[in-house]
N, C-alpha and C positions, 0 to 999 in steps of 0.2 A: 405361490399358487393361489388361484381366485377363490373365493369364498361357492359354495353349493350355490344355483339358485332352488328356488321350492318348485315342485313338479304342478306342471300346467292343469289349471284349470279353467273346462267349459262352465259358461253360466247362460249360453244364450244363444240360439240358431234362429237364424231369419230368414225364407218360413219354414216353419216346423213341420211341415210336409209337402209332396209334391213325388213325381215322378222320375225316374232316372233322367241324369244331367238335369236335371234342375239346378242351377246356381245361388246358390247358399252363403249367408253371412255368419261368421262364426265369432263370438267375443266370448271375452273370458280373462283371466290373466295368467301370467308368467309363460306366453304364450310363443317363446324362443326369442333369442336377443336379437337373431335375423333372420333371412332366408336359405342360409346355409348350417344353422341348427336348428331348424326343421326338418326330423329325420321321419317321421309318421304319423298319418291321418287316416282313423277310419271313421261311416259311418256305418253304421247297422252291419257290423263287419267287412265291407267292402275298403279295399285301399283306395285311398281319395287323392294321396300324397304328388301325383303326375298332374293334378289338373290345380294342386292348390295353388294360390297365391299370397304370401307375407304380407301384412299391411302395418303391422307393428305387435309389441308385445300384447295390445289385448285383442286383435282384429286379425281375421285370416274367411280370404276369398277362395271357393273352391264350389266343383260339380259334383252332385251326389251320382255313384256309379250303380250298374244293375246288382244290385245286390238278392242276398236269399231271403235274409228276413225284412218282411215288413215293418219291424219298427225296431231300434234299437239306440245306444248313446253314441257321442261323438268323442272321438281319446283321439287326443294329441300327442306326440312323442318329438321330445327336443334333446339335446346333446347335453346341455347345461342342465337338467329339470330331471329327464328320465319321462318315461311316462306317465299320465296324465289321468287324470276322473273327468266325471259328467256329472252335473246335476238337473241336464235338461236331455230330450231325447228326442229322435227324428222320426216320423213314421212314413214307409215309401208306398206309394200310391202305383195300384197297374197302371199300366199305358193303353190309353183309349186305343179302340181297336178301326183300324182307317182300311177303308174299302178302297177298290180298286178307281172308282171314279170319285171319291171324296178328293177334297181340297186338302191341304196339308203343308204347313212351312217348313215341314223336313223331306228329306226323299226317303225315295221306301225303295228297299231293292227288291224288285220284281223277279229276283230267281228263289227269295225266301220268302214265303207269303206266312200269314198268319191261319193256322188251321182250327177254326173255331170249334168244330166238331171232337178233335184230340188237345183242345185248348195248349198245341206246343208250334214251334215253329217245323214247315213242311216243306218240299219244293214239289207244291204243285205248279197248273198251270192256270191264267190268272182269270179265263172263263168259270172254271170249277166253283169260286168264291160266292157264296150265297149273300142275295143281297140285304142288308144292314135293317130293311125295314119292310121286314115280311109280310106286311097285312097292307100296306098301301095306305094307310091311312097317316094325318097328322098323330107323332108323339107328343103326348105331355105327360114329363115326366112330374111325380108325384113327390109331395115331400116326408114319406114315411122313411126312416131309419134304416140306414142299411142293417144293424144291428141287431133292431126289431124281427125284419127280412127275413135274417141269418136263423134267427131264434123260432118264427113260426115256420119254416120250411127248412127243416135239419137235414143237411146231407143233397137238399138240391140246390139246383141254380136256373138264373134267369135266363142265361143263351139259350138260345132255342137250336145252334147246332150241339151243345153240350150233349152224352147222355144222357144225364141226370136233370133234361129240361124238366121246367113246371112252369105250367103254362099259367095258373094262376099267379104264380111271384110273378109272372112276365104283363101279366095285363096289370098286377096292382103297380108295378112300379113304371109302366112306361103308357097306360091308358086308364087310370085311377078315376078319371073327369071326363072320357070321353062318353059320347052318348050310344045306346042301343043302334040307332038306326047305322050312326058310325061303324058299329062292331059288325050291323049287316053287310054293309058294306066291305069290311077284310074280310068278311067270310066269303064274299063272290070275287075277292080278289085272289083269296087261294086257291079257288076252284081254277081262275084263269091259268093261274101261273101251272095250277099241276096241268092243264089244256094244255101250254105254250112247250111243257115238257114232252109230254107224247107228240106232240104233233111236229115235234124239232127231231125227235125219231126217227119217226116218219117219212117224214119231210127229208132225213138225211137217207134212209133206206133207197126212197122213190129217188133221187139224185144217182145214184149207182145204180140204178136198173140197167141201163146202157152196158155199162161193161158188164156187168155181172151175166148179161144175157149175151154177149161175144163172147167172156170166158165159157157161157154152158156150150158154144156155139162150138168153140175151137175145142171142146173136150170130144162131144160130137163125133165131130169130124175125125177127130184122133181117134176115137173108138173105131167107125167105121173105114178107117183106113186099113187099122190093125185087123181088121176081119178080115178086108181083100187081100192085102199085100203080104199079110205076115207081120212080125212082130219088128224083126230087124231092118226091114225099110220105112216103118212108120217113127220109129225115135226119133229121128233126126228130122223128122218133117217134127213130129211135136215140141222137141228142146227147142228147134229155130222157134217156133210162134212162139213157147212160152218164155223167150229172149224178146220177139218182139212186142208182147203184152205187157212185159217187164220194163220193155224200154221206153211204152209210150207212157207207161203209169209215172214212170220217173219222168219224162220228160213235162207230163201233164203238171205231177206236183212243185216242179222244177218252176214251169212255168205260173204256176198259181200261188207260190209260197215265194217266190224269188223276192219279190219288192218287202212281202213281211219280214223274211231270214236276214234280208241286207240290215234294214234299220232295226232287226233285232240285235245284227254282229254287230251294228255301228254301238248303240246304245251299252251292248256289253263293253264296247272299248272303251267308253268313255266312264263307263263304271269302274272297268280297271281302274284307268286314270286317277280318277278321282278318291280310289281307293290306294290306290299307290301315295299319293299326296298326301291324301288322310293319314295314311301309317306313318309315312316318311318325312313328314313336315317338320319333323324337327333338322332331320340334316338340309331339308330345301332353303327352312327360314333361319340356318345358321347364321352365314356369312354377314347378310343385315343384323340380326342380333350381335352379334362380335362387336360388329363398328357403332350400333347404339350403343350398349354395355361400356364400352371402350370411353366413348364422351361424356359416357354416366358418370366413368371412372370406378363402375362396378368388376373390376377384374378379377373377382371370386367367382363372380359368375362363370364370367367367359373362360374362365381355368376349366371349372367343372364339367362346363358347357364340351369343353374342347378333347379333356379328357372320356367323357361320355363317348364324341363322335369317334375318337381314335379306339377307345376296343371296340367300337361298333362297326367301322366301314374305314379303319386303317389299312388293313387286307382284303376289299374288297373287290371283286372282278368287274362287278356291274359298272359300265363306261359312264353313266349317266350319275352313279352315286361316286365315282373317281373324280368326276367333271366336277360336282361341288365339294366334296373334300379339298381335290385341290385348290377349290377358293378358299375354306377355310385356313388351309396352310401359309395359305399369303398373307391373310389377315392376320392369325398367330406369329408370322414371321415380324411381321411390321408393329404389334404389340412387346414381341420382344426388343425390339429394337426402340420402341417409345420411353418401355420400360428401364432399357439400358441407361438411354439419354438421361431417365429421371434419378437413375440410381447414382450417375457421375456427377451430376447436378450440385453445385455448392452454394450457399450454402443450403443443407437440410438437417431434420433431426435424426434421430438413433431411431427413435419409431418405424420414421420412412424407408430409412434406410434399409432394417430387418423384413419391414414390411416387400419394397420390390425386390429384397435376393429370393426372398421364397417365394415371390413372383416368377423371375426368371429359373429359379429351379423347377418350381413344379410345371414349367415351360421347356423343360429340357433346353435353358440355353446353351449356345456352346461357350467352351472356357472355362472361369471362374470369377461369374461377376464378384461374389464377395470381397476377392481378392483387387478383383481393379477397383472394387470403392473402396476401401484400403490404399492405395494407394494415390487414389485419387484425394481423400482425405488429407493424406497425406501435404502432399502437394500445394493443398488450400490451406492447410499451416503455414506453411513455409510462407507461401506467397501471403499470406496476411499479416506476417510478423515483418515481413521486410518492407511494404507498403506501410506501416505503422510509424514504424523506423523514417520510411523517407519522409510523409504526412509533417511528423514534428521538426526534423530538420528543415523541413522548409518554410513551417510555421516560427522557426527561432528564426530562421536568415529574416524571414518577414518584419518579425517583434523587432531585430536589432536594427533593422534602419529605422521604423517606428519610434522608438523610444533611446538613439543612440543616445541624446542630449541628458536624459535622466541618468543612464548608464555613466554617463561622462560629470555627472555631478556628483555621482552616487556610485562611486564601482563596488565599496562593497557591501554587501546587500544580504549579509549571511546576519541572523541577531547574536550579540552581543554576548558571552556568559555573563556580563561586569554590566549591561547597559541596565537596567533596572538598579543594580543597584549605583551605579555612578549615575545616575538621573536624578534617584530620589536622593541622593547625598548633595547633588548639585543643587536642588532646590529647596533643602532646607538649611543650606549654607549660606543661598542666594548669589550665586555664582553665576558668572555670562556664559555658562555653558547652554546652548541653545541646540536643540533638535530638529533639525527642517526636514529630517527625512517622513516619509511616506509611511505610515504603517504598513497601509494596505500594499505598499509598495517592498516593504523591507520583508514582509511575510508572505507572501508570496511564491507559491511552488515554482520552483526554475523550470523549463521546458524536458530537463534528462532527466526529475523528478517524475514528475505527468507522466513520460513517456513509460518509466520502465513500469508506473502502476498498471494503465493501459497495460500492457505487453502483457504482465505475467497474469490482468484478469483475463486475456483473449487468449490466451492457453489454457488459463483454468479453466474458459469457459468449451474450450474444441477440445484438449488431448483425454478428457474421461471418457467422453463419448468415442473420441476415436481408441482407448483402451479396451473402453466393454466391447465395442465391436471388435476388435481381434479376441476377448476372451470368448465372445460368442463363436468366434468362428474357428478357435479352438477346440468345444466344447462340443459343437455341434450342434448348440441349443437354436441356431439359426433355423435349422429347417426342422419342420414336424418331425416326430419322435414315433410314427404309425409304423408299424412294420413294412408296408413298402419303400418308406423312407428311407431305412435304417442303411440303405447300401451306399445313398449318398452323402449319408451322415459318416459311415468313415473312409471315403472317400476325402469326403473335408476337413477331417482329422486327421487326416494320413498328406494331404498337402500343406494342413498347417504346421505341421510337424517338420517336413521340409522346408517352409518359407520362416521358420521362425528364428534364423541367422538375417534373413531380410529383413523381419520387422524391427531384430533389433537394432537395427540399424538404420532404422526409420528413426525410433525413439531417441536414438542418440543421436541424428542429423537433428531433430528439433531442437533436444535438449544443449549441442552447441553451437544452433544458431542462437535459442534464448541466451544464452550466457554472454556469446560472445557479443551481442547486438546491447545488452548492458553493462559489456566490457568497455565498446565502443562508444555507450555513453559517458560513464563513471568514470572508467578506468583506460584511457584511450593508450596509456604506454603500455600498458603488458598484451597489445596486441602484437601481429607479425607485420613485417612491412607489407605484405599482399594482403592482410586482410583490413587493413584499416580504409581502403576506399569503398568493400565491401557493408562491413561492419561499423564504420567511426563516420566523418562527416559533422559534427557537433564544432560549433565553435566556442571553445573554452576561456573566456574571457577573463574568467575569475571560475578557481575552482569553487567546486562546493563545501559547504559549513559543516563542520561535524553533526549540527542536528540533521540536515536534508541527508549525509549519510547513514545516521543512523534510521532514517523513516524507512530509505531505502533497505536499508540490512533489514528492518521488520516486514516488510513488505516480500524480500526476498525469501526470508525462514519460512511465513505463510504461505507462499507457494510451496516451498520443497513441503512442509506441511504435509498439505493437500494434496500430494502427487504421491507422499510415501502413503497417505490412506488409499490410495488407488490400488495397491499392494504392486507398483512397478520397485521392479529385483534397485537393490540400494545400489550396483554397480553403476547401472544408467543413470543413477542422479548422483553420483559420486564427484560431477562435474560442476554441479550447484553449489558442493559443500567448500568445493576450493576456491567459488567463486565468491561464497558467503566467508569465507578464511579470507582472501584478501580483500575483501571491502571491508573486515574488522579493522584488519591491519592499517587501513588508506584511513580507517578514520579514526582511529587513536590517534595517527602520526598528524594527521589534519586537525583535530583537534588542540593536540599540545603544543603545534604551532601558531594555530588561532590564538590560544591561551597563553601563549609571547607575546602577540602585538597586544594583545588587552592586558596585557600585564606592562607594556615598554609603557603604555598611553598613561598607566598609572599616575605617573608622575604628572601629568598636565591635574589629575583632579586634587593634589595633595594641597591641605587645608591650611596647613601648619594648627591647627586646634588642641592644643596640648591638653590632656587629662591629669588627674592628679598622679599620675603614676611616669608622666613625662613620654606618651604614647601620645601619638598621631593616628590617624585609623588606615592610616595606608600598611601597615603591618595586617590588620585587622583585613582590609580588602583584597590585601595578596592570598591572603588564606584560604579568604570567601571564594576568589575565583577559580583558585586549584579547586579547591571542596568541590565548587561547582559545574567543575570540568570534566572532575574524574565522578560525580554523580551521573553527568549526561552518558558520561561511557558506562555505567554499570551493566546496562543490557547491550551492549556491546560486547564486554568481558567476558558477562558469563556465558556460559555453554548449554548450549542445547542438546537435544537427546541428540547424539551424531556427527555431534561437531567436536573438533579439536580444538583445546588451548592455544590462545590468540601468541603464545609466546614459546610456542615449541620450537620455534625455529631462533636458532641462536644468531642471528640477523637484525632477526624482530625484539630481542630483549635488548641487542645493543643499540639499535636505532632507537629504542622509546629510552633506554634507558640516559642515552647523549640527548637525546630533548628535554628528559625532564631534567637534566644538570644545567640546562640552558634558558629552563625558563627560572629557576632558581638564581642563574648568572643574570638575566635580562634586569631580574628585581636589584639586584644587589649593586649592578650600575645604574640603576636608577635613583638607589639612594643615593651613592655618591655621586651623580650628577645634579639631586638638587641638594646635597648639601655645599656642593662646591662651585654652583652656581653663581654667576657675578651679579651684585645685590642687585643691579639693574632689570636684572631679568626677572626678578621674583616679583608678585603682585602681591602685596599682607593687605591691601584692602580693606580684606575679610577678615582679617587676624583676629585671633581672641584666645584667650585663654581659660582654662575650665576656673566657675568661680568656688569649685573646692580648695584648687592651687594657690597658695599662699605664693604671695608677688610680694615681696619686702620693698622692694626699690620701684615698683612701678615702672620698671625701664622700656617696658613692654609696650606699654599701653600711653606711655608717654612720646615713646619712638615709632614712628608708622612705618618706619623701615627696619624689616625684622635683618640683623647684622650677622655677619659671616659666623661669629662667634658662637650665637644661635642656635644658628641653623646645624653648627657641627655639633651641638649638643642634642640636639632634636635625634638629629641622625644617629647618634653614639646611641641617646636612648631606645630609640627600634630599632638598634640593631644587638643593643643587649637583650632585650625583649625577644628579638627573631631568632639569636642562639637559644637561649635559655627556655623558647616557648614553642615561637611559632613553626621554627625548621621539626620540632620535632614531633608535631602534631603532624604535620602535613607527610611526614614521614609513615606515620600509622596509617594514616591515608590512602596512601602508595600499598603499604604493605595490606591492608585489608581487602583493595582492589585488583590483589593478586599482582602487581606490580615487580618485575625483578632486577635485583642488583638494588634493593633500597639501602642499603650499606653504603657503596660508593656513593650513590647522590647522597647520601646524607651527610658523606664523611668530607667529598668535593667541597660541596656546598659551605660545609661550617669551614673548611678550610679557607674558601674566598669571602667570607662572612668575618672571619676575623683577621685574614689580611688588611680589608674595608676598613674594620673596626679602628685596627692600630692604624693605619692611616692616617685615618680621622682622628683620632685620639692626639697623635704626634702633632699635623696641625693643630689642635685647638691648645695641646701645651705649649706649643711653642709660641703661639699667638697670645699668648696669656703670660707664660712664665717668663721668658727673654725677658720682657719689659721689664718685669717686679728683675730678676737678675742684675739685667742690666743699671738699673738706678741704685744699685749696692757699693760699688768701687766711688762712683759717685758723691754718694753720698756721705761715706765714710770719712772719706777726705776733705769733704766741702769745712771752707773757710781753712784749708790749710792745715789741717787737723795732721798731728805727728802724733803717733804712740810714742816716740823718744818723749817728748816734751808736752804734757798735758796735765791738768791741774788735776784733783781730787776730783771722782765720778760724782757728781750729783743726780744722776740720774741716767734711763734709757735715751741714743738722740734722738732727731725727730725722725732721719732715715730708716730707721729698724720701724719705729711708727708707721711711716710710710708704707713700707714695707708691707708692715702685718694688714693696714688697711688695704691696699690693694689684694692682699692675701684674699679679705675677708671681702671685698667685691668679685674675687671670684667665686669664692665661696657663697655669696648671695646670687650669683647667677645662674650657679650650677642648679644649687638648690630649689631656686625658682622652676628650671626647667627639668630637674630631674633627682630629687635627696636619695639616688641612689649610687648617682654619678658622682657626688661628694666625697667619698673617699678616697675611690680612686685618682681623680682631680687634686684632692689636696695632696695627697700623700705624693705624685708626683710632683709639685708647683713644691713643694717643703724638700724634696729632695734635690732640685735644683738648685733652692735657694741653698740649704746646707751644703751643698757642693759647692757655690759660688763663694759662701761666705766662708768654709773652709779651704780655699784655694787664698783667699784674700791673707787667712792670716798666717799659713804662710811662706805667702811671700814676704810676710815684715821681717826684717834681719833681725830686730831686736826691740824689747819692749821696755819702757822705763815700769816702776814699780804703776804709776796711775795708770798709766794704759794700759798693763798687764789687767790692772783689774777694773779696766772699763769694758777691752776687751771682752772680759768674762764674763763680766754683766749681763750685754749683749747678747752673745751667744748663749748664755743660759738663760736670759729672756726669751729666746724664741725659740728655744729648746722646747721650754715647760710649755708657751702658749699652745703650740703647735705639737704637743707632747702625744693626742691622739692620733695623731698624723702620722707617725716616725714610722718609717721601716727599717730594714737593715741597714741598706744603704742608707739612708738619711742620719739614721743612730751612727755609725760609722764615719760620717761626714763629720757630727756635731763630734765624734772624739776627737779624730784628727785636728779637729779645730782649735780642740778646749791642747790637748798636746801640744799643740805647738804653743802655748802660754806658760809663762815661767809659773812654777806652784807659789801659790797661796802660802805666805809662814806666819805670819802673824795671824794672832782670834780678831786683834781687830780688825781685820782686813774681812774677815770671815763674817764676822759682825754686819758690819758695812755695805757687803754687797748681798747679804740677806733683808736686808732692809728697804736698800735699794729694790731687790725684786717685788718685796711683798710693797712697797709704794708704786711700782709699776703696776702691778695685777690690781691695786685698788683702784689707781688713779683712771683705766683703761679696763674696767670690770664688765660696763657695759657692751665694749669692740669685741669685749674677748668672749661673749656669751655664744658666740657660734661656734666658738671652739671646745665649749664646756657642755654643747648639750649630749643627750643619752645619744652619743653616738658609738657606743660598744657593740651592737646588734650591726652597727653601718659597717663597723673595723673587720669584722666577720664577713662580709658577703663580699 
């Protein structure tokens, strides 16, 4: 509701006096907003409000009317203000008094004369009028005060036909200057006039003599008829004459008055006339008022205008006021009809639109225009959303011949979750990893981006307007609220109430063209086969990136947003909410697909940069880019007021939950594709290792070719890392992001993580241990060596030497690459040898006393060195071994080969140091 304005005030009339109709300039302020709250004008009480004219809120043109008082204020009365003060005031002047032969630029109607003698209006006859300047002489009027006048002569006046003439106010104010001999002169001019009067008398007496002496003549006669004849034969002679007396006098004044009578009828008609027009000129100068008004585009007017004529001369019989009514009806017919045109008009606003239905209603159109622009609305949605739709489809077909070539160097074109950071790894590693792609190119909104923004702002911007217009036309707030209204008001409420299965069904034709028209660009399969020539049209070359789906999903929630503030019922948009449900779904699954191939590509950025913990950062980078996968879906995940869990559907937990076991698998053959990689293929270039890492043999950095052996220990290393760390971080992950079934991936995953693992593990012992194994039968035997026949032990041979060395060049490589991988490494490399070396002994049939106790040596030489090493099985091996030797009987035998040991462990104190460090904390883990 509009705020009051303050009530009108006069400050100012120009001029401040004058005569009836005198035309007046009226200022002031708050002096109505238009011409049609201008509801009243008076001045000195008379209503002014038929002749005003609006000039704006401080200006109003109008005629002052005959009013009673001679001076009074001027009140304005407006719709908006209420009625009005003055702080100026009019005073009305009589009207000069115009004789019959005075000059005059008004007409004067000569059947109402002015009676100066009863100072009122009289209908005499217009010889009667005395004339204006009684004495004959020149007037000069005088400039004394009427005021003055008033004050020395109380209770008379100057008219000389008044009663209450005084002849002195009459000479001071109209012969003040004139001279004596002058005033002689009026005085022989009154004498004439009263002459001119008697002898006009007279003069008219002496004219009638004639008949007056035929009628004594024929009375006469009648007398003396009546004496001769009697009574009853003189009648009839007398009636006849006084028929024939009767008939000349008529025929005389017939014939003396005939040319005056005529152009006196004539002149009354034309009075008519002209008083007929005068009255009536409003219905004469309608029909042109209508058609200016109409060009104005004043159609307030011409409402009021129209409604004025119709109770005034809708039922009227007069032919001549029929004849311009019905012009008027044509004109009104054809403004309704202009009207019509403007109100189906697309596009316009809510303003106009409100504005021509109470146009066309207070026009009595027929029908319901409200309702056809309702529907015509309608219709200019539709048609704007499907031209938007084709617009961009034809602008891609356009881009892709344009730009096929870059498409073709470049298909995809979505960024990276891993490109930031595989970029900036790539160049502080100093890697030939090069970027040629386009920024501006790779960021870049795709055409079915654009389009659905476009779409859903060109709904936002038509379907409020076209909501309030049906609530309006619901309501009835569309047409005035005045009591004669009030019957078309539920009238319109009693068809909205019927058509309100129509409209919703307008609402929901939009709402699944919108959907489905972003169905057809996003989401082209879960169309129908009939609607996708309608609705799709997009050429899908490369889908889109999970970020352009989720801009889309933000952009999507914004609109439904804004339409539930509209307060339209949640069933109608119930249709957005499924559509916002499956473009979550399209983009988790797009996403975790994305986040496979940047995860497969891992492996081209892997560094081999070992840390002191025997870690590569590709463990590190697998992480980052889950982390940074399942961040970009956070606002995807969660839920809106309205929305449902992206994973209610047991469909959608199995299909996210087979992706994310897959991009888990993607990583875990990529380890073992670059650990099993053939050396050829590997670039160490770049190789280096952390200089925390303790490199004992330098083999690293002496070798530019990082060896298979390596590489499986690289791999062993992050993949003990990925169990032990990183799978189960990324697990919390999953699970914080509301993700389900993180059990099975988790449980999958570590199951092919340590399949991988032993794998690798089996490789690298076998590649390692066989050898040391293998050189044990070997060596044992070399030079022909017989346990039957062998002299006194002097000591460990060089083969168990060997041996233990090669032991401990495993042992220095592991270490190098990983002192965690040590244990496990030895303790298996120790148990093969213990099984190799207990299978050796026995196979010996039999042992003489020295090689029983050379044997022993041996074997409990590399029992003890290798003592933190032992496992069950290994301990197990070394019994079987030492079992199969005949026992020790003699101390000196016991003697002897204690001696022998503790000169082994001195002589080889230094080799055996890696076998002696604080490796208890190692034997544990």
């Amino acid at each position: 509701m509009s705020r009051a304005r303050q009530p009108p005030l006069v400050t100012g009339i120009s001029p401040n006096e004058g005569i009836s109709w005198t035309k007046v300039t009226i200022r002031g302020e708050n002096l109505g907003t238009g011409p049609t709250d201008l509801i009243g004008l008076t001045i000195c009480g008379h209503n002014c409000l038929l002749t005003a004219e609006w000039m704006s809120a401080s200006k109003i043109v109008c005629r002052v009317g005959q009013a009673k008082n001679d001076k009074g204020d001027i009140i304005v009365t407006t719709k908006s203000g209420g009625k009005g003060t003055s702080t100026v005031s009019f005073k009305l002047l009589k009207p000069e008094k115009i004789g019959i032969l005075d000059q005059s630029p008004v007409w004067v109607d000569e059947m109402n004369y002015y009676d100066m003698r009863t100072d009122r209006n009289k209908g005499i006859p217009p010889l009667s009028l005395r004339p204006a300047n009684p004495l004959g002489i020149e007037i000069d009027k005088g400039r004394f005060p009427q005021k003055d006048l008033e004050a020395l002569f109380p209770g008379m006046s100057a008219d000389f036909t008044s009663e209450n003439f005084s002849a002195a106010w009459y000479l001071i104010e109209n012969h003040s200057t004139t001279s004596f001999d002058q005033l002689k002169t009026a005085v022989v001019n009154l004498k004439k006039q009263a002459n001119k009067k008697n002898e006009g008398s007279l003069a008219y007496v002496k004219g009638g003599l004639s008949t007056f002496f035929e009628a004594q003549d024929a009375l006469s006669a009648i007398h003396q008829k009546l004496e001769a004849d009697g009574t009853e034969k003189v009648e009839g002679s007398m009636t006849q004459k006084l028929e024939n007396v009767l008939n000349r006098a008529s025929n005389t004044a017939d014939t003396l008055f005939q040319e005056v009578l005529g152009r006196k009828d004539k002149a009354d008609s034309t009075r008519n006339a002209l008083n007929v027009l005068q009255r009536f000129k409003f219905l004469f100068n309608l029909p042109l008022n209508i058609e200016r008004n109409i060009q104005k585009g004043d159609y307030d007017v011409v409402i009021n205008d129209y409604e004025k004529a119709k109770s005034l001369f809708g039922k009227t019989e007069v032919q001549v006021f029929k004849k311009y009514y019905a012009e008027v009806e044509t004109r009104i017919e054809a403004l309704r009809e202009l009207l019509l045109d403007k109100l189906l008009e697309t596009p316009s606003t809510l303003h106009d639109q409100k504005r021509y239905i109470r146009y066309l209603s207070d026009l009595h159109a027929p029908g319901d225009p409200a309702w056809q622009c309702i529907g015509a609305q309608h219709q200019w949605i539709l048609q704007l959303m499907h031209n938007c739709k084709e617009s961009y489809v034809k602008e891609q077909k356009g881009n892709s011949l344009l730009h096929s070539p870059m498409l073709d160097l470049d298909s995809d074109v979505r960024p990276s979750p891993i490109g930031h950071l595989g970029q900036t790894a790539s160049l502080k590693r100093g890697s030939s990893f090069q970027s040629g792609r386009d920024d501006a190119w790779r960021y870049k909104a795709p055409q079915q981006v654009v389009f659905v923004e476009k779409l859903t702002k060109l709904v936002l911007s038509q379907l409020p307007n076209f909501w309030k217009l049906w609530i309006s036309y619901v309501n009835g707030s569309l047409f005035s609220e005045t009591a004669e209204k009030s019957g078309q008001m539920e009238r319109s409420k009693k068809n909205a109430r019927q058509r309100q299965n129509d409209f919703k069904k307008m609402i929901q034709e939009v709402m699944h063209s919108l959907v489905k028209l972003i169905r057809g660009a996003l989401l082209p399969f879960s169309l129908r086969e009939g609607e996708t020539r309608q609705y799709g049209g997009w050429e899908m070359k490369s889908e889109l990136s999970g970020q352009w789906l989720t801009h889309v999903i933000q952009t999507v929630r914004l609109s439904s947003e804004s339409l539930t503030a509209l307060e339209i019922p949640n069933d109608m948009l119930q249709i957005i909410q499924d559509l916002i449900l499956d473009l979550r779904v399209r983009c988790i699954k797009v996403t975790l697909q994305h986040t496979a191939e940047d995860i497969k590509r891992l492996a081209e950025k892997e560094d081999w940069v070992v840390d002191n913990e025997g870690l590569t950062s590709l463990p590190s980078q697998f992480e980052q880019c889950i982390i940074h996968s399942l961040q970009s879906l956070k606002t995807v995940l969660d839920c809106k007021p309205g929305e449902a869990s992206v994973f209610q559907q047991q469909k959608t937990q199995e299909d996210v939950c087979q992706l994310s076991i897959g991009i888990m698998q993607v990583f875990i053959d990529c380890l073992e594709q670059l650990s099993t990689k053939p050396d050829g293929d590997i670039d160490t270039a770049h190789l280096s290792v952390d200089v925390s890492s303790p490199d004992l043999f330098g083999s690293i950095h002496e070798d530019s070719i990082l060896s298979s052996e390596q590489r499986l220990l690289i791999a062993l290393s992050n993949c003990r890392y990925l169990e032990r760390h990183t799978f189960l971080n990324i697990a919390e992950h999953f699970e914080k992001h509301g993700f389900q079934g993180v059990e099975k991936i988790t449980q999958v995953s570590m199951e092919s993580l340590k399949e991988l693992d032993q794998r690798l593990f089996e490789m690298y012992i076998e590649l390692k241990a066989d050898p040391i194994v293998g050189s044990l039968e070997p060596g044992i035997y070399a030079g022909y060596f017989d346990w039957k026949d062998c002299l006194v032990p002097a000591g460990v041979r060089n083969y168990l030497k060997e041996a233990l060395v090669n032991i401990i060049a495993v042992h220095a490589e592991v270490f190098t690459i990983s002192k965690d991988l040590v244990p496990r490494v030895m303790a298996r490399v120790v148990e093969a040898v213990s099984e190799e070396l207990s299978r050796l002994m026995q196979c010996v049939s039999s042992f003489s006393k020295n090689g029983a106790l050379q044997a022993r040596l041996e074997i409990c030489a590399l029992r003890d060195t290798v003592a933190i090493y032992l496992t069950p099985e290994s301990n197990s091996s070394f019994k079987q071994a030492l079992e199969a030797l005949p026992h020790l009987s003699s101390g000196t035998d016991k003697k002897l080969l204690e001696e022998l040991l503790n000169k082994f462990k001195s002589s080889m104190h230094l080799q055996l140091t890696c076998f002696q460090a604080s490796s208890s904390a190692m034997m544990k883990t």
